[in-house]
PDB file as gemmi writes it, atoms N, CA and C in Angstrom:
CRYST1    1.000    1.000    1.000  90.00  90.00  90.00 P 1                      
ATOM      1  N   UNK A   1     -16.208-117.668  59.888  1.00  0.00           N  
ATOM      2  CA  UNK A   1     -16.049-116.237  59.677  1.00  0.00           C  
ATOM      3  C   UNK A   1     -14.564-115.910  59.702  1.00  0.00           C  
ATOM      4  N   UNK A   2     -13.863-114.898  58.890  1.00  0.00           N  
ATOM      5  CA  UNK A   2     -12.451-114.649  58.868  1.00  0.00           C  
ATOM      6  C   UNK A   2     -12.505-113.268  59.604  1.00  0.00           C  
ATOM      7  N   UNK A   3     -10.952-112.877  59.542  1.00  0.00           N  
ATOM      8  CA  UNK A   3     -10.947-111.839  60.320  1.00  0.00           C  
ATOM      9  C   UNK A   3     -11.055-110.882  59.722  1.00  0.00           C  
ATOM     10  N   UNK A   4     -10.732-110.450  58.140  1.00  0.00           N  
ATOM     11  CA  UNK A   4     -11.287-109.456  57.681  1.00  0.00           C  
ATOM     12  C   UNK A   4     -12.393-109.447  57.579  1.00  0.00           C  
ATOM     13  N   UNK A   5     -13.463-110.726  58.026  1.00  0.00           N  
ATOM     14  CA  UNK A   5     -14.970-110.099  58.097  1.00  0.00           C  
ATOM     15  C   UNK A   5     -15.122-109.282  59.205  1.00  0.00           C  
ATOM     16  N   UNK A   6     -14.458-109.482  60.391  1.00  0.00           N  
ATOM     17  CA  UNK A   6     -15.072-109.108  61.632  1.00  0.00           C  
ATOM     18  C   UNK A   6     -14.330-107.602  61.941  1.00  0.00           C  
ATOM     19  N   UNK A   7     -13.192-107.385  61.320  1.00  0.00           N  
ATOM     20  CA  UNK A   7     -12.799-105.867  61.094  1.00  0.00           C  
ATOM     21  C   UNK A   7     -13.045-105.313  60.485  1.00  0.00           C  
ATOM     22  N   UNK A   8     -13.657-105.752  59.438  1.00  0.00           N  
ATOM     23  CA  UNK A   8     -14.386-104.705  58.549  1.00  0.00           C  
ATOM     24  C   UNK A   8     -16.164-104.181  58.686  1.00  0.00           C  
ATOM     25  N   UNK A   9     -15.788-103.196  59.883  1.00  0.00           N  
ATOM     26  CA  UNK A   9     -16.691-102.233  59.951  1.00  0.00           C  
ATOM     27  C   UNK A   9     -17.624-101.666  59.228  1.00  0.00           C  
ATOM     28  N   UNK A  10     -18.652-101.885  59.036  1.00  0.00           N  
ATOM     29  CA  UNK A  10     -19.674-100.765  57.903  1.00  0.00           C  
ATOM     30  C   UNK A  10     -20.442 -99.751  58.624  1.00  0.00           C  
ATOM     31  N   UNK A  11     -20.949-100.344  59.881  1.00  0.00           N  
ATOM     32  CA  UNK A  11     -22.429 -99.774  59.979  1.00  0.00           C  
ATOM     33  C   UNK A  11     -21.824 -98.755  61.647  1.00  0.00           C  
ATOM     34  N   UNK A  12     -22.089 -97.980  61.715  1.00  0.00           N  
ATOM     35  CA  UNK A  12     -21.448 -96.788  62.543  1.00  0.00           C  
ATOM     36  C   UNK A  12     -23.026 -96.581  63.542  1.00  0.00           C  
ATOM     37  N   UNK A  13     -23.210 -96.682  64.966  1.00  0.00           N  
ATOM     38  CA  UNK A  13     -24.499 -96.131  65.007  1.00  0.00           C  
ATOM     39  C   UNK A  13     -23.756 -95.164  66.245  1.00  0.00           C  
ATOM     40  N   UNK A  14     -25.175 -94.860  66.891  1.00  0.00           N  
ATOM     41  CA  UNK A  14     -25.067 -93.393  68.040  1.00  0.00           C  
ATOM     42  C   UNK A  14     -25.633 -94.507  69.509  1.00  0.00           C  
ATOM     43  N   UNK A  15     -24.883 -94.277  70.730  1.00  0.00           N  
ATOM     44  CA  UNK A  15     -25.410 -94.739  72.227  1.00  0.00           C  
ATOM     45  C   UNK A  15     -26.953 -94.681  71.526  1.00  0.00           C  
ATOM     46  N   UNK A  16     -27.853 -93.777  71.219  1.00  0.00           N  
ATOM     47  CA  UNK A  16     -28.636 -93.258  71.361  1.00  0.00           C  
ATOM     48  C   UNK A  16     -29.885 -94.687  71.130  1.00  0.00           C  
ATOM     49  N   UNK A  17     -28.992 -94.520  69.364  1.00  0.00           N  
ATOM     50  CA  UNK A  17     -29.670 -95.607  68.962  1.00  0.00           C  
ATOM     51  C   UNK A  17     -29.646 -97.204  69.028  1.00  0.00           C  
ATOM     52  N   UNK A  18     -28.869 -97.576  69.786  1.00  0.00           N  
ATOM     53  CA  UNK A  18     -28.371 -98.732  70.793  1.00  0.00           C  
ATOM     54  C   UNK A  18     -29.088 -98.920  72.020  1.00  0.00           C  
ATOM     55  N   UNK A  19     -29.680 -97.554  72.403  1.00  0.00           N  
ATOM     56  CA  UNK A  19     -30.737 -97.540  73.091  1.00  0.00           C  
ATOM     57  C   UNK A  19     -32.400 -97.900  73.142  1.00  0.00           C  
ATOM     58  N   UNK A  20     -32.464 -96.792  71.897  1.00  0.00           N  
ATOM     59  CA  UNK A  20     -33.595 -97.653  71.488  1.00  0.00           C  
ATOM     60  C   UNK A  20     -33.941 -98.475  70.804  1.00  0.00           C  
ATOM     61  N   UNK A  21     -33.481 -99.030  70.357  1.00  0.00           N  
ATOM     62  CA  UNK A  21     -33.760-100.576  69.735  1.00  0.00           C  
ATOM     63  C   UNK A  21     -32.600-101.394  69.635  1.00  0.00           C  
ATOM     64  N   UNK A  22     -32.059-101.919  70.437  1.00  0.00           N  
ATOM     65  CA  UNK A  22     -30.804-102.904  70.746  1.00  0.00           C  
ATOM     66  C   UNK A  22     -31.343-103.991  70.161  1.00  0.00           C  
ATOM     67  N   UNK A  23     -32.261-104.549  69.885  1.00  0.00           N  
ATOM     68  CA  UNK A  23     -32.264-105.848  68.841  1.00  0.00           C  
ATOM     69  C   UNK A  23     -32.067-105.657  67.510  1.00  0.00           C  
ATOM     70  N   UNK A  24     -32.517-104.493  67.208  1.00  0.00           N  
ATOM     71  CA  UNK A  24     -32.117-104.361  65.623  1.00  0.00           C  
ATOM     72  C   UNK A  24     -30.675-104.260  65.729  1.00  0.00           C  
ATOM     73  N   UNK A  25     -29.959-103.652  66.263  1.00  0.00           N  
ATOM     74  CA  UNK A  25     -28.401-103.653  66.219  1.00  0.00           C  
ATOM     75  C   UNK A  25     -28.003-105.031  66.873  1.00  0.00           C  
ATOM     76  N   UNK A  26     -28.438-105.920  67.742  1.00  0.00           N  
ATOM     77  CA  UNK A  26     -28.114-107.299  67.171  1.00  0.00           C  
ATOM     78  C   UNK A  26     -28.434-107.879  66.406  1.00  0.00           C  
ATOM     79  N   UNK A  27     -29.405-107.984  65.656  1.00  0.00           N  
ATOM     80  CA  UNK A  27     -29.576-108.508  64.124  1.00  0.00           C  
ATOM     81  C   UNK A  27     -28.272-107.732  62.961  1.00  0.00           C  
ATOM     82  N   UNK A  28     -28.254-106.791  63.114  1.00  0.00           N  
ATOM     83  CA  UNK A  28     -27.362-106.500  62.390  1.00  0.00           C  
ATOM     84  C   UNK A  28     -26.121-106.559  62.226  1.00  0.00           C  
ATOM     85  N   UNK A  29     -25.643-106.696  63.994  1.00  0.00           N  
ATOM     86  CA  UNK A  29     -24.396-107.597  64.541  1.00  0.00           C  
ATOM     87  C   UNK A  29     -24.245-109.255  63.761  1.00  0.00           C  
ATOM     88  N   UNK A  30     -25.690-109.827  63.934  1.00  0.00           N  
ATOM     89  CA  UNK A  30     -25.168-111.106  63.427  1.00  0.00           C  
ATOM     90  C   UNK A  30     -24.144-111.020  61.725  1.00  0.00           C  
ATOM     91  N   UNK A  31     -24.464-109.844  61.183  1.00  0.00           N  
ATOM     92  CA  UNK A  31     -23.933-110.183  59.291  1.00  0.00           C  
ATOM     93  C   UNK A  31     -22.185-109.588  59.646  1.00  0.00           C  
ATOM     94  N   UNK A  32     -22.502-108.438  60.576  1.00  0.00           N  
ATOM     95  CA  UNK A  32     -21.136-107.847  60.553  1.00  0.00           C  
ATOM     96  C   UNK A  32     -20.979-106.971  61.283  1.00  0.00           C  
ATOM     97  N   UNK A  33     -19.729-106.590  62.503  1.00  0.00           N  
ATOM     98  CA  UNK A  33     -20.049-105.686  63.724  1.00  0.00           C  
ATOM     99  C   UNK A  33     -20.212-104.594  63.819  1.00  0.00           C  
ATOM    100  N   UNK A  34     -20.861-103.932  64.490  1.00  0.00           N  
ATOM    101  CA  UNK A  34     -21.199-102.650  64.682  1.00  0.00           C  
ATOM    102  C   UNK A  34     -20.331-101.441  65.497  1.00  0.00           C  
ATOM    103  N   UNK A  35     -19.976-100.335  65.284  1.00  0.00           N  
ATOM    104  CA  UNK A  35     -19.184 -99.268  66.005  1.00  0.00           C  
ATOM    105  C   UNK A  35     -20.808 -98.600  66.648  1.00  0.00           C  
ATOM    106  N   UNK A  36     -20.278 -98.673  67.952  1.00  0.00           N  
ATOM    107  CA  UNK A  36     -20.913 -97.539  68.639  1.00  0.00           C  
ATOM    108  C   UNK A  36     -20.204 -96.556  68.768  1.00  0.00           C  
ATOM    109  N   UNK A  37     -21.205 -95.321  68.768  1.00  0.00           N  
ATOM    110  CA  UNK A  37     -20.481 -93.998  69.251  1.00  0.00           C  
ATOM    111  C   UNK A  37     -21.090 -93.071  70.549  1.00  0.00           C  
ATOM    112  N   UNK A  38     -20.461 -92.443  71.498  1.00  0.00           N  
ATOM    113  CA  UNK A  38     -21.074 -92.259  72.719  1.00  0.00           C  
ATOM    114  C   UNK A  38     -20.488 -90.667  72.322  1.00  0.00           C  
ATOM    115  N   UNK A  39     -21.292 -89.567  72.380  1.00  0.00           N  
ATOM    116  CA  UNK A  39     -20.929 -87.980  71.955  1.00  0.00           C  
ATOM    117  C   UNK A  39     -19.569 -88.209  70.957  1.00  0.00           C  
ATOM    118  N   UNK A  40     -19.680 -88.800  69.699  1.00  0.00           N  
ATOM    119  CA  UNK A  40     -19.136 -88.846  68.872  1.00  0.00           C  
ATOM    120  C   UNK A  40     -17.913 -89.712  68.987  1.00  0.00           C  
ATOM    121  N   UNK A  41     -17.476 -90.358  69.790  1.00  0.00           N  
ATOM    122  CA  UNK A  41     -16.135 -90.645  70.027  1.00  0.00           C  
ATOM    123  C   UNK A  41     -16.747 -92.524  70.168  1.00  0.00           C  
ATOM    124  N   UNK A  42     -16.089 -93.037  69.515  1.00  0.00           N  
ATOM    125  CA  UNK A  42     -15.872 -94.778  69.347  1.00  0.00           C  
ATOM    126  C   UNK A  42     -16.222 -95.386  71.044  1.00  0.00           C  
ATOM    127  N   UNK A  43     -17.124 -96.291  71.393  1.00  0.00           N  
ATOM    128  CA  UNK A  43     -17.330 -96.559  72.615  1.00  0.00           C  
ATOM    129  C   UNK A  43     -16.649 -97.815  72.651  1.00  0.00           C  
ATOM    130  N   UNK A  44     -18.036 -98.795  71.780  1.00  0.00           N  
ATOM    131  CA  UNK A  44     -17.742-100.293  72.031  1.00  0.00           C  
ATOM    132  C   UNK A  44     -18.048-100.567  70.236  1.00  0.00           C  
ATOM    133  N   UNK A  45     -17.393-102.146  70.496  1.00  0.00           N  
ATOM    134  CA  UNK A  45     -17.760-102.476  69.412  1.00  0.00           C  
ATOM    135  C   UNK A  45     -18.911-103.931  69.441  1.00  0.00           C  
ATOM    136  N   UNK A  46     -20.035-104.055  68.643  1.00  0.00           N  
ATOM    137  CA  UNK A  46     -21.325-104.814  69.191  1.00  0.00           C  
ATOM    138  C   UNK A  46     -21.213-106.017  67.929  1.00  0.00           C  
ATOM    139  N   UNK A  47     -20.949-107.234  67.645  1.00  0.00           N  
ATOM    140  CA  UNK A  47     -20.536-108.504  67.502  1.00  0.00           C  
ATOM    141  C   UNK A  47     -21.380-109.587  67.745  1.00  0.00           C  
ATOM    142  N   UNK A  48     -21.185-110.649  66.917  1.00  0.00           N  
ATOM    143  CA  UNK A  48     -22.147-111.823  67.197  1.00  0.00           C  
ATOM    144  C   UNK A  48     -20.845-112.606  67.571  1.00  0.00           C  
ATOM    145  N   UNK A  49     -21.502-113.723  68.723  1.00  0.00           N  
ATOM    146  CA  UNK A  49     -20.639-114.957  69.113  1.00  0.00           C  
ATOM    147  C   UNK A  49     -19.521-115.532  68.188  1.00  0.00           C  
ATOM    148  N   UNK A  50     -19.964-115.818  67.072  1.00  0.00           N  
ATOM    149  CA  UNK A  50     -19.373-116.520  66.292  1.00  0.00           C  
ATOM    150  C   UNK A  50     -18.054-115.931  65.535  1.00  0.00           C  
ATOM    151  N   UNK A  51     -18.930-114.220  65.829  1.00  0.00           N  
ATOM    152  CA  UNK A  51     -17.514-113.817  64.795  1.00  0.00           C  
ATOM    153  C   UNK A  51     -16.375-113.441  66.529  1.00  0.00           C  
ATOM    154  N   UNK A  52     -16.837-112.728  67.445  1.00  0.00           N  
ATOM    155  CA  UNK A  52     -15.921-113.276  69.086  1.00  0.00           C  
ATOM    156  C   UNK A  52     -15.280-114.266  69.295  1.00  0.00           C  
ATOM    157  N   UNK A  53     -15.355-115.394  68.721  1.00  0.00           N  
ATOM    158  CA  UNK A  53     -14.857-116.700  68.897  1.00  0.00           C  
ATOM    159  C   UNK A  53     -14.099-117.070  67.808  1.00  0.00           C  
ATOM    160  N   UNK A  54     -13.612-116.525  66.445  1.00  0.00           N  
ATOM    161  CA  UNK A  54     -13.107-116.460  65.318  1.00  0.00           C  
ATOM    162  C   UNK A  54     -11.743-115.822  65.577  1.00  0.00           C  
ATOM    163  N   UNK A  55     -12.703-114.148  66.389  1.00  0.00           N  
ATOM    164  CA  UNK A  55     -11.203-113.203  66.907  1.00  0.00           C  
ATOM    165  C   UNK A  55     -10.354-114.055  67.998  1.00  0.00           C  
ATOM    166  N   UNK A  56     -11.036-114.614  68.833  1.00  0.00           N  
ATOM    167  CA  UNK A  56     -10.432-115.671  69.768  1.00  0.00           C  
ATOM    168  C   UNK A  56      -9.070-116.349  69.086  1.00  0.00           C  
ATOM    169  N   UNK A  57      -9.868-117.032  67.994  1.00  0.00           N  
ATOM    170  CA  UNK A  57      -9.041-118.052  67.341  1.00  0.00           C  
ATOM    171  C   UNK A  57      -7.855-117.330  66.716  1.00  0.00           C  
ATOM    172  N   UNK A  58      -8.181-116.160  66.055  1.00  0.00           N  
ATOM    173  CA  UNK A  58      -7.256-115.727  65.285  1.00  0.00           C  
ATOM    174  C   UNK A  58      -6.309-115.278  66.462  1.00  0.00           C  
ATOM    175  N   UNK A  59      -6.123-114.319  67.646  1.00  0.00           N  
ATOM    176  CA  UNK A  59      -5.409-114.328  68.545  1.00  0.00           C  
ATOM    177  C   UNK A  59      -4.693-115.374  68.727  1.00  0.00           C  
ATOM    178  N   UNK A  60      -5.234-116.638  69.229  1.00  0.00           N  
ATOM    179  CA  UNK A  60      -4.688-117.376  69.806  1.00  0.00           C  
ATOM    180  C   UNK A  60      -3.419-117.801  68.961  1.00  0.00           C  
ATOM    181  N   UNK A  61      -3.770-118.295  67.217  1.00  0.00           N  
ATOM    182  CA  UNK A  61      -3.123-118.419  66.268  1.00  0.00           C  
ATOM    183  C   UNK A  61      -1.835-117.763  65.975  1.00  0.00           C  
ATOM    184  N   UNK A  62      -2.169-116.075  66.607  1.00  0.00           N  
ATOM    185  CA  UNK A  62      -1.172-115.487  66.099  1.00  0.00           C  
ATOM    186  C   UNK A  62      -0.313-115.394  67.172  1.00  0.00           C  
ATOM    187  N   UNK A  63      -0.339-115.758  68.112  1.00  0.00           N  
ATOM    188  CA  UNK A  63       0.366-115.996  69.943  1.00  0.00           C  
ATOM    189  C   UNK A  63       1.098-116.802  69.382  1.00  0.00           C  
ATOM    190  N   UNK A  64       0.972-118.485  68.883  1.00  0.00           N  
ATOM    191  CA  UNK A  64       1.315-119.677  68.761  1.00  0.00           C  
ATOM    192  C   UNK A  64       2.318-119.146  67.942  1.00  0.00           C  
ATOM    193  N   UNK A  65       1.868-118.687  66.835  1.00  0.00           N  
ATOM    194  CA  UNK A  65       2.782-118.073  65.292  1.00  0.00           C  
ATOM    195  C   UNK A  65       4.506-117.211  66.218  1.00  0.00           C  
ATOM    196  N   UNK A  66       4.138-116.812  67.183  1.00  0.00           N  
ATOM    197  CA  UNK A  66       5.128-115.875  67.693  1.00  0.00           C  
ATOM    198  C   UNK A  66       5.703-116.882  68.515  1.00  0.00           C  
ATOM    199  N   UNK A  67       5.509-117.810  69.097  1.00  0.00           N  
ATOM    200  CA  UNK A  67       6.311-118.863  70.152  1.00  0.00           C  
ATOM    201  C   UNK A  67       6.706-119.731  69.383  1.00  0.00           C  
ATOM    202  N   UNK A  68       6.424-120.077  68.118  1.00  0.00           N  
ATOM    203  CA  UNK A  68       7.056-121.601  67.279  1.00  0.00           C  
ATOM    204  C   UNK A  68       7.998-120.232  66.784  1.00  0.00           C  
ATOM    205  N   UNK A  69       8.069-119.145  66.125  1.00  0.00           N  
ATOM    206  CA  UNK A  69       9.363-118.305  66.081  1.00  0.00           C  
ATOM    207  C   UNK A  69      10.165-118.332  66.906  1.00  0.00           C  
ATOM    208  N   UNK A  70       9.662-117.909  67.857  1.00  0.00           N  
ATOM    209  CA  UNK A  70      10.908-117.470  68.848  1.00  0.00           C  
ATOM    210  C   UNK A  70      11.538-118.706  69.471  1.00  0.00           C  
ATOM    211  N   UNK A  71      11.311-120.148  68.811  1.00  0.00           N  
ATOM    212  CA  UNK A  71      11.386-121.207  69.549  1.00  0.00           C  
ATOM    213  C   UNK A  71      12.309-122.155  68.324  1.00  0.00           C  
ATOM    214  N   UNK A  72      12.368-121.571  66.889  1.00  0.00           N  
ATOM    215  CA  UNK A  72      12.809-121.599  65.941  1.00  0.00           C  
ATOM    216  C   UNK A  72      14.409-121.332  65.952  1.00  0.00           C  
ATOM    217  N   UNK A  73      14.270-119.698  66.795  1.00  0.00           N  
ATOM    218  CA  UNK A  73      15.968-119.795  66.614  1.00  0.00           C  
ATOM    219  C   UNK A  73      16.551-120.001  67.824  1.00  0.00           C  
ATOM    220  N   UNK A  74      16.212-120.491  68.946  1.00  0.00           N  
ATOM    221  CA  UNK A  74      16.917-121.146  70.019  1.00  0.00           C  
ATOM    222  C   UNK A  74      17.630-122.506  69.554  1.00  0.00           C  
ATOM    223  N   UNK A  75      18.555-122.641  70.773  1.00  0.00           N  
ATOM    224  CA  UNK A  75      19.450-123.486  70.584  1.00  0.00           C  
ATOM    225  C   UNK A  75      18.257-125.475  70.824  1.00  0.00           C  
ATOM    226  N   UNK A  76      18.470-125.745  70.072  1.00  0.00           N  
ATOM    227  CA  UNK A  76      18.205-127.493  70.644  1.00  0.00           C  
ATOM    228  C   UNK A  76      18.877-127.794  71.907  1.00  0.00           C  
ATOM    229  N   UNK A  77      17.936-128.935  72.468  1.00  0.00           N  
ATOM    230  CA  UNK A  77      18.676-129.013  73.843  1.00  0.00           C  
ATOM    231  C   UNK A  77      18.417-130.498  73.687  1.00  0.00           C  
ATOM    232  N   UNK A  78      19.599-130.937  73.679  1.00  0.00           N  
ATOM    233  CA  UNK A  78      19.801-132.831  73.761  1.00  0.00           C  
ATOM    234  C   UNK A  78      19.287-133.571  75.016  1.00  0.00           C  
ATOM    235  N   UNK A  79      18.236-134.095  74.988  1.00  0.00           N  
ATOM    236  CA  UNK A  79      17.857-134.738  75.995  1.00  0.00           C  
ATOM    237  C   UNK A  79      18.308-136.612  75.949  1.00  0.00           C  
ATOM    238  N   UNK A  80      18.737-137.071  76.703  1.00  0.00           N  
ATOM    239  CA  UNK A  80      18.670-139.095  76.933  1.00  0.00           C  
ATOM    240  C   UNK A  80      17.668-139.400  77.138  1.00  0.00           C  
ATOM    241  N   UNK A  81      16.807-140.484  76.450  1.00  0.00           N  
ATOM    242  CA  UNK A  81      16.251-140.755  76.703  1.00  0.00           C  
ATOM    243  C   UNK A  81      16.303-141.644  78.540  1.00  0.00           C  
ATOM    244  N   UNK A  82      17.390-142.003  79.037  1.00  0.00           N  
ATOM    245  CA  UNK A  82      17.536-142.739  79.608  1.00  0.00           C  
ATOM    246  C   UNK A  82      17.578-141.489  81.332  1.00  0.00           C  
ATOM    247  N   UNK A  83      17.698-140.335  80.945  1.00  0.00           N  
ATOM    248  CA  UNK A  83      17.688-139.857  81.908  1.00  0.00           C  
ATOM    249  C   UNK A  83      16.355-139.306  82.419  1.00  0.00           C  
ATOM    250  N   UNK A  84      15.317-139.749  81.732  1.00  0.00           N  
ATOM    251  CA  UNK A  84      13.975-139.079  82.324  1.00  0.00           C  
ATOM    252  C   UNK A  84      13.036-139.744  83.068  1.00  0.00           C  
TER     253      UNK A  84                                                      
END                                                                             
Protein backbone atom coordinates (compact mmCIF):
# COMPACT_ATOMS: atom_id res chain seq x y z
CA UNK A 1 0.00 0.00 0.00
CA UNK A 2 1.51 3.65 -0.74
CA UNK A 3 0.98 6.61 1.04
CA UNK A 4 -1.20 8.35 -1.18
CA UNK A 5 -3.45 5.38 -0.69
CA UNK A 6 -3.69 5.77 2.96
CA UNK A 7 -4.21 9.72 2.80
CA UNK A 8 -6.50 9.72 0.54
CA UNK A 9 -9.64 9.89 2.42
CA UNK A 10 -13.09 9.15 0.77
CA UNK A 11 -15.50 7.87 3.10
CA UNK A 12 -16.38 10.53 6.04
CA UNK A 13 -18.73 8.78 8.72
CA UNK A 14 -20.54 10.18 12.16
CA UNK A 15 -19.33 8.62 16.10
CA UNK A 16 -22.81 7.63 15.63
CA UNK A 17 -22.37 5.39 12.96
CA UNK A 18 -19.10 3.81 14.23
CA UNK A 19 -21.32 2.92 16.80
CA UNK A 20 -23.58 1.05 15.34
CA UNK A 21 -22.03 -1.08 13.18
CA UNK A 22 -18.17 -0.90 13.68
CA UNK A 23 -17.58 -3.90 11.43
CA UNK A 24 -18.89 -2.45 8.47
CA UNK A 25 -16.52 0.51 8.98
CA UNK A 26 -13.78 -2.07 9.35
CA UNK A 27 -14.49 -3.69 6.23
CA UNK A 28 -14.41 -0.59 4.71
CA UNK A 29 -11.19 0.41 6.52
CA UNK A 30 -9.61 -2.61 4.93
CA UNK A 31 -9.87 -0.77 0.93
CA UNK A 32 -9.16 2.72 2.39
CA UNK A 33 -9.34 4.80 5.79
CA UNK A 34 -12.05 6.19 7.25
CA UNK A 35 -12.60 9.94 8.97
CA UNK A 36 -14.65 9.85 11.91
CA UNK A 37 -16.57 12.71 13.03
CA UNK A 38 -17.67 13.32 16.75
CA UNK A 39 -20.48 16.64 16.63
CA UNK A 40 -19.01 17.44 13.37
CA UNK A 41 -15.44 18.03 14.09
CA UNK A 42 -12.63 15.21 12.78
CA UNK A 43 -12.09 12.66 15.81
CA UNK A 44 -10.02 9.67 14.69
CA UNK A 45 -8.96 8.25 11.77
CA UNK A 46 -10.10 4.15 11.38
CA UNK A 47 -7.33 2.09 9.12
CA UNK A 48 -6.38 -1.42 8.39
CA UNK A 49 -2.94 -2.87 9.74
CA UNK A 50 -1.37 -2.96 6.65
CA UNK A 51 -1.97 0.40 5.49
CA UNK A 52 -0.55 1.53 9.73
CA UNK A 53 2.46 -0.27 8.97
CA UNK A 54 3.11 1.36 5.39
CA UNK A 55 2.60 4.91 7.35
CA UNK A 56 5.18 3.38 9.77
CA UNK A 57 7.44 2.74 6.94
CA UNK A 58 6.96 5.82 5.17
CA UNK A 59 7.86 7.83 8.51
CA UNK A 60 10.57 5.96 9.26
CA UNK A 61 11.92 6.52 5.53
CA UNK A 62 11.42 10.00 5.71
CA UNK A 63 13.43 10.35 9.35
CA UNK A 64 16.39 8.36 7.58
CA UNK A 65 15.94 10.80 4.33
CA UNK A 66 16.57 13.81 6.91
CA UNK A 67 19.75 12.20 8.83
CA UNK A 68 21.70 10.90 5.54
CA UNK A 69 21.08 14.97 4.74
CA UNK A 70 22.06 16.40 7.52
CA UNK A 71 24.96 13.91 7.63
CA UNK A 72 25.78 14.86 3.93
CA UNK A 73 27.03 18.25 4.71
CA UNK A 74 29.09 17.62 7.82
CA UNK A 75 32.58 17.54 7.90
CA UNK A 76 34.30 13.74 7.42
CA UNK A 77 36.09 12.68 10.32
CA UNK A 78 39.42 10.62 9.61
CA UNK A 79 39.54 7.73 11.62
CA UNK A 80 43.13 4.98 11.85
CA UNK A 81 42.40 2.16 11.49
CA UNK A 82 45.05 1.32 14.00
CA UNK A 83 43.59 3.37 16.70
CA UNK A 84 40.38 1.43 17.41
Amino acid sequence: MKIKDILHIKTIISMTELRRNPRAVIKTAEALPVAVLNRSKLTLYVFSAEAYEALIDWVDDASLIQTIKARRSSKPIKIDLNDL
